[in-house]
C-alpha positions as CSV (number, residue, x, y, z in Angstrom):
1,X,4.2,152.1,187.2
2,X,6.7,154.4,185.4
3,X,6.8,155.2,181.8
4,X,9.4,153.1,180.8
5,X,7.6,149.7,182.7
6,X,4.5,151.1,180.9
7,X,6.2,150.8,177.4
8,X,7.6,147.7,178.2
9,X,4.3,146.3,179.0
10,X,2.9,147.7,176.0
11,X,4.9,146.3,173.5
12,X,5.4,142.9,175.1
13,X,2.7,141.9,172.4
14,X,5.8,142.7,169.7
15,X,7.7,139.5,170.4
16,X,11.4,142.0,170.6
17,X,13.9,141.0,173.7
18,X,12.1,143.0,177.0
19,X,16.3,144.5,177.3
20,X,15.3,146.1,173.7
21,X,12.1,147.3,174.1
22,X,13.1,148.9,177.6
23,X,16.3,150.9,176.4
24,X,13.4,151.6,173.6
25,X,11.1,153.6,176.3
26,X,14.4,155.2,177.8
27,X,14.5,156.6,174.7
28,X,10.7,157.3,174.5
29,X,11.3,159.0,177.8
30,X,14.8,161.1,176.5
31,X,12.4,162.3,173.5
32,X,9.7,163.8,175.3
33,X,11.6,165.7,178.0
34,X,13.2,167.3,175.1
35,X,15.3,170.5,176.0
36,X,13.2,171.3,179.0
37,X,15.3,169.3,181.6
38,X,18.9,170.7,181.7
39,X,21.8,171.2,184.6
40,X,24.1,173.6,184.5
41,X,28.2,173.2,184.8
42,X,29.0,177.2,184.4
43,X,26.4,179.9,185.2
44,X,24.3,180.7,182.2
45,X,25.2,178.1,180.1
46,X,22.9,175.2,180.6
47,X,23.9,171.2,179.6
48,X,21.4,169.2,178.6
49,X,21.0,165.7,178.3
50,X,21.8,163.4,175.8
51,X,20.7,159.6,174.8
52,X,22.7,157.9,172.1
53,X,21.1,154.1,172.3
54,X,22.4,151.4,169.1
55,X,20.9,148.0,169.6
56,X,23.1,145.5,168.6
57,X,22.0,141.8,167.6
58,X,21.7,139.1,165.3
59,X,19.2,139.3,162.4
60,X,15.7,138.3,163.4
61,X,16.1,139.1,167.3
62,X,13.4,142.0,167.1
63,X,15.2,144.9,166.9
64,X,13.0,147.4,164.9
């Protein structure tokens, strides 16, 4: 199982929508990695990744 199915499966107990609490442990997985995982466009300048992630629902539909 990767780390996002293992955060999924870990917070299942929290009641939010599984699409939340995945997107949730892509983001898990963006923080850890940090600026150690980058590509490179031009040589010596490398790009690294981003993850901007805005869940949008109504009140009440376990967001947080």
């Amino acid at each position: 199982m990767d780390l996002v199915s293992s955060f999924v499966d870990a917070t299942s107990v929290l009641g939010a929508d599984p699409l939340f609490r995945r997107w949730g442990g892509m983001c898990l997985t963006s923080c850890l990695l940090g600026r150690r995982v980058w590509t490179t466009v031009r040589a010596g300048r490398p790009l690294y990744p981003h993850l901007y992630v805005m869940l949008v629902a109504t009140s009440g539909f376990g967001k947080s």
